[in-house]
PADRENLUM-723512 format. One record per residue (C-alpha): residue in one letter; z, y, x. Coordinates in steps of 0.25 Angstrom, whole numbers, padded with zeros to 4 digits, always signed. Example, Ala and Ser with C-alpha at 12.3 -4.5 7.8 and 13.67 -1.06 7.14 Angstrom:
<atoms>
A+0031-0018+0049 S+0029-0004+0055 
</atoms>
This chain:
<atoms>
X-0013+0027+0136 X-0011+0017+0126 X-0009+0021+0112 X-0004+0012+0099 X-0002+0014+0085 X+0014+0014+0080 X+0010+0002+0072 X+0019-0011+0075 X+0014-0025+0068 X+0022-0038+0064 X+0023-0048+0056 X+0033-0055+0048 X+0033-0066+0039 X+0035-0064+0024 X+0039-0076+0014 X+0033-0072-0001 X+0031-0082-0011 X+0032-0095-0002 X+0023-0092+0010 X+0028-0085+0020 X+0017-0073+0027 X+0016-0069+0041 X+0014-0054+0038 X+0008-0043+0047 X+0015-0029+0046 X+0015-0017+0053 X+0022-0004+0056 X+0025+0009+0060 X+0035+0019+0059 X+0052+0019+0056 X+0059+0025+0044 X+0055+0021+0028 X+0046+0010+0027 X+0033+0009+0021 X+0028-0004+0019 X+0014-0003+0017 X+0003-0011+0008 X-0012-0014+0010 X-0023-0014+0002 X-0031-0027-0003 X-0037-0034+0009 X-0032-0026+0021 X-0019-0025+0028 X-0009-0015+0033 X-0019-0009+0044 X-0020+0001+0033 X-0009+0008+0037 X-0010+0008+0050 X-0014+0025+0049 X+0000+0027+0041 X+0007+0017+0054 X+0002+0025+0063 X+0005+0040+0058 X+0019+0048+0062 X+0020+0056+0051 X+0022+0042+0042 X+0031+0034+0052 X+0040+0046+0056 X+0049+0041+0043 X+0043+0027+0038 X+0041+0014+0042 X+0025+0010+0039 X+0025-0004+0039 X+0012-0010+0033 X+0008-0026+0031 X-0003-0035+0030 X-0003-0043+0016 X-0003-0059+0020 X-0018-0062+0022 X-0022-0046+0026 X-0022-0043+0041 X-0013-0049+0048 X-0005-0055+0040 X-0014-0069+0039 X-0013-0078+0026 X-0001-0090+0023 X-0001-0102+0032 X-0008-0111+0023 X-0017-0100+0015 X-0029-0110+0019 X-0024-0120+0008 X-0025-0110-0004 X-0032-0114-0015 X-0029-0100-0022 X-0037-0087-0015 X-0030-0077-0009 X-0024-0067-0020 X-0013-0056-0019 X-0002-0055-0032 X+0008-0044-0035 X+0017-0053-0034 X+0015-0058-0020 X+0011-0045-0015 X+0024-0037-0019 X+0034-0049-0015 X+0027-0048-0002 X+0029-0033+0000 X+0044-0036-0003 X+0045-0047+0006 X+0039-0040+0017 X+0047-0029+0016 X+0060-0037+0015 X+0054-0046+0028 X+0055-0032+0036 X+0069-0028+0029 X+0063-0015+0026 X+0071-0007+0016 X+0066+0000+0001 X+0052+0002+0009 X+0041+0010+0004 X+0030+0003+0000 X+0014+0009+0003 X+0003+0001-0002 X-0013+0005-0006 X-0020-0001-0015 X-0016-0016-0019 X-0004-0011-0010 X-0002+0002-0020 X-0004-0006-0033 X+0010-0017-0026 X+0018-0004-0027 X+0019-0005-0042 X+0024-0019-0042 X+0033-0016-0030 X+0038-0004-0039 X+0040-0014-0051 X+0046-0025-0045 X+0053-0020-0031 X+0056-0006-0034 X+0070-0008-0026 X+0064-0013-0014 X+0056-0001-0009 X+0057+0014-0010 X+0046+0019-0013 X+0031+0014-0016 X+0017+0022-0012 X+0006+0015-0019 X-0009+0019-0012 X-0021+0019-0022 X-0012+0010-0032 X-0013+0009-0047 X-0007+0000-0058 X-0021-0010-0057 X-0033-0009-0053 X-0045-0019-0058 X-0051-0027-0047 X-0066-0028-0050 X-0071-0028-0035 X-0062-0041-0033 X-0073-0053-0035 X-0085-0044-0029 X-0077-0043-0015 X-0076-0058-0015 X-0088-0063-0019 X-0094-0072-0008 X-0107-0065-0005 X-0100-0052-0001 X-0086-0055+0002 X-0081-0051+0017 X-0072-0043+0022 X-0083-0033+0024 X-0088-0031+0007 X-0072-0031+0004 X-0071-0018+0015 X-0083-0011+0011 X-0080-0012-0004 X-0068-0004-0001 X-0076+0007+0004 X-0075+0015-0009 X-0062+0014-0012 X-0059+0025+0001 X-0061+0038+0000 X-0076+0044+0005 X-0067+0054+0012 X-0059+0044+0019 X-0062+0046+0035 X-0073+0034+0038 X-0065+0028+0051 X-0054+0023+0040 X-0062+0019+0030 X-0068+0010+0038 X-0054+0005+0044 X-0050+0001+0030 X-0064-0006+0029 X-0061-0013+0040 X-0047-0018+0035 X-0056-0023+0023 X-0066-0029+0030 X-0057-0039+0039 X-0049-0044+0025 X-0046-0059+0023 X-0055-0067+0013 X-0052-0064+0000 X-0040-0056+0003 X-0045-0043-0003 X-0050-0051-0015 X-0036-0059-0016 X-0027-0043-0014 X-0037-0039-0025 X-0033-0048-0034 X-0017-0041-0033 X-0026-0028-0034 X-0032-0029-0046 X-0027-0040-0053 X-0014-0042-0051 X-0009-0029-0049 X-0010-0025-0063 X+0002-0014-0064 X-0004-0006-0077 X+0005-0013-0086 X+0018-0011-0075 X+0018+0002-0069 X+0027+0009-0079 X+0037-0001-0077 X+0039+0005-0062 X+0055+0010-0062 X+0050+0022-0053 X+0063+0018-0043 X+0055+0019-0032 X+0044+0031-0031 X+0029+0027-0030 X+0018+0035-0025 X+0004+0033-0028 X-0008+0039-0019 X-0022+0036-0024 X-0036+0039-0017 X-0046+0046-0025 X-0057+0039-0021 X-0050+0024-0024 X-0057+0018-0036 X-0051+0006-0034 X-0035+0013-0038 X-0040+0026-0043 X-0033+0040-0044 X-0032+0038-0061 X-0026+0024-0057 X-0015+0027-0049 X-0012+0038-0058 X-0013+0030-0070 X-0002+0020-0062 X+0007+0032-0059 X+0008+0035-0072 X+0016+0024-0076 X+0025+0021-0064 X+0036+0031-0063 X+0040+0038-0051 X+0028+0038-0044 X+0020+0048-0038 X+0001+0049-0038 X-0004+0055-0025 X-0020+0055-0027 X-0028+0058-0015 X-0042+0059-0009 X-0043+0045-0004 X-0048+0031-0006 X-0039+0017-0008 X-0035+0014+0006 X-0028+0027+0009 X-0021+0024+0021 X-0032+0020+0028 X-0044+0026+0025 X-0040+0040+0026 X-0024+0039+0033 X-0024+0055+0035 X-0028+0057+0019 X-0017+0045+0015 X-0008+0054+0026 X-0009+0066+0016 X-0005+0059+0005 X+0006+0049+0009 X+0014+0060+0015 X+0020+0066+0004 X+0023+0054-0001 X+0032+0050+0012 X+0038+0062+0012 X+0043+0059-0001 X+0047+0044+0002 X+0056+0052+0014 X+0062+0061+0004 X+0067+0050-0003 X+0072+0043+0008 X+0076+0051+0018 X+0087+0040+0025 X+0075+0033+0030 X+0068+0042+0038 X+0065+0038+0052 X+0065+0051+0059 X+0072+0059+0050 X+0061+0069+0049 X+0051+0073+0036 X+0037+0068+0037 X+0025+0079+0040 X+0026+0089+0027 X+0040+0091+0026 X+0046+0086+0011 X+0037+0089+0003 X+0036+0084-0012 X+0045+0081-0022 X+0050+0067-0021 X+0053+0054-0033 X+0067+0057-0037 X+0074+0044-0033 X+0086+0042-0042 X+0090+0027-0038 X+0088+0019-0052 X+0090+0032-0061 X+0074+0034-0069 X+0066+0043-0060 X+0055+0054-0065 X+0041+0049-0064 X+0036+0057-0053 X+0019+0058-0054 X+0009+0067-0046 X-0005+0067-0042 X-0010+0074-0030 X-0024+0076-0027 X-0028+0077-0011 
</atoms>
């Protein structure tokens, strides 16, 4: 007997800044959507545990892209004629996020994205806070310095090969081998300079340290960190939390790739964070039943424009 994953793949074409992007997307699920974010040089196979587990899709929509020039989604038409390398800016990167949600009409969507994905979250809180309901930023901080950026791309050891193995400490030793070797793989078959050029949003010019505590705290925002991640560490994120308002620090016993290189850990800690996301939205259900664990948790107050309380707290797993 045949057996398939729930996952369902597309592509639609998003116009941002003058170039139009034939963008690969997949998704799984019915109720309130997620629209998830990847980390430098991948795509969103990332995700494809979270796509393809019940207890998520039961009341949420997972819907997970590739960034144009990551999997399957290929570079511009003319990308052969730039003169400029590849380079990803905050700018492009959240007008993108916007755009593709608009293209697939979705309304006041959560936002899930790790790593460069995580640190978006921030500028999405500062500049689009109206257009989503609520942001979960994995292994995120305010900024984070990019030394390892040149090194990767030097001639004499760049390949898609040194780029996955020098993500190997960034997972957690605990992390079950079959998946960290998946999210090498994921890092091994990146475009040239791509995980250079996402970098450079990385660590560059995603400097928030001097912008989180301008955040409105409309919109709650949940950080969950890895122990083990050197790159976004616990103290880091923690650091960030402090200065954006109604948001929440979940630290746990993982590395930076969380949803796939250990999907039953990220399971554990994600959870409670959905359930609250339900609470708060109760309309847009699916199935019209709780997720696994009942309602557990106390969630954000959510008092339209009124000032909210800063909501902060660390859990060690």
């Amino acid at each position: 007997m045949n057996q398939h994953d729930p996952i369902v793949g597309r592509y639609v074409y998003i116009t941002v800044q003058g170039k139009t992007y034939r963008t690969y997307y997949e998704e799984a699920g019915e109720g309130i959507p997620i629209v998830c974010l990847h980390t430098a040089g991948t795509d969103g196979r990332e995700y494809r545990h979270q796509m393809c587990d019940a207890d998520m899709t039961a009341n949420f929509r997972i819907i997970a892209f590739d960034l144009p020039w990551h999997g399957k989604s290929i570079p511009p038409a003319d990308w052969y004629l730039m003169e400029d390398e590849y380079k990803l800016t905050t700018n492009f990167y959240s007008e993108f996020i916007l755009a593709f949600c608009r293209a697939l009409d979705l309304h006041k969507p959560v936002i899930m994205g790790q790593s460069m994905g995580g640190n978006i979250c921030l500028d999405l809180a500062l500049r689009y806070e109206n257009e989503f309901s609520a942001l979960i930023a994995l292994e995120a901080c305010d900024h984070s310095t990019g030394w390892w950026i040149d090194p990767l791309h030097h001639p004499h050891i760049h390949g898609g090969e040194a780029v996955a193995t020098s993500v190997f400490g960034l997972m957690s030793p605990t992390s079950p081998d079959e998946y960290r070797w998946e999210t090498w793989w994921y890092y091994a078959q990146g475009g040239p300079g791509i995980f250079k050029g996402d970098l450079y949003f990385y660590s560059v010019d995603s400097d928030f340290r001097d912008k989180a505590h301008k955040i409105s705290g409309r919109i709650p925002i949940y950080f969950l960190t890895g122990e083990y991640d050197f790159a976004c560490t616990p103290e880091m994120t923690i650091r960030t939390a402090e200065k954006v308002k109604n948001s929440e620090v979940t630290i746990f016993g993982g590395g930076h790739f969380p949803t796939s290189e250990d999907p039953v850990k990220f399971k554990e800690v994600i959870m409670p964070v959905l359930r609250k996301i339900l609470q708060n939205d109760p309309e847009r259900r699916s199935g019209g039943r709780d997720l696994p664990g009942g309602r557990q948790g106390q969630a954000p107050a959510r008092n339209g424009g009124a000032s909210r309380p800063e909501t902060r707290r660390t859990i060690t797993l």
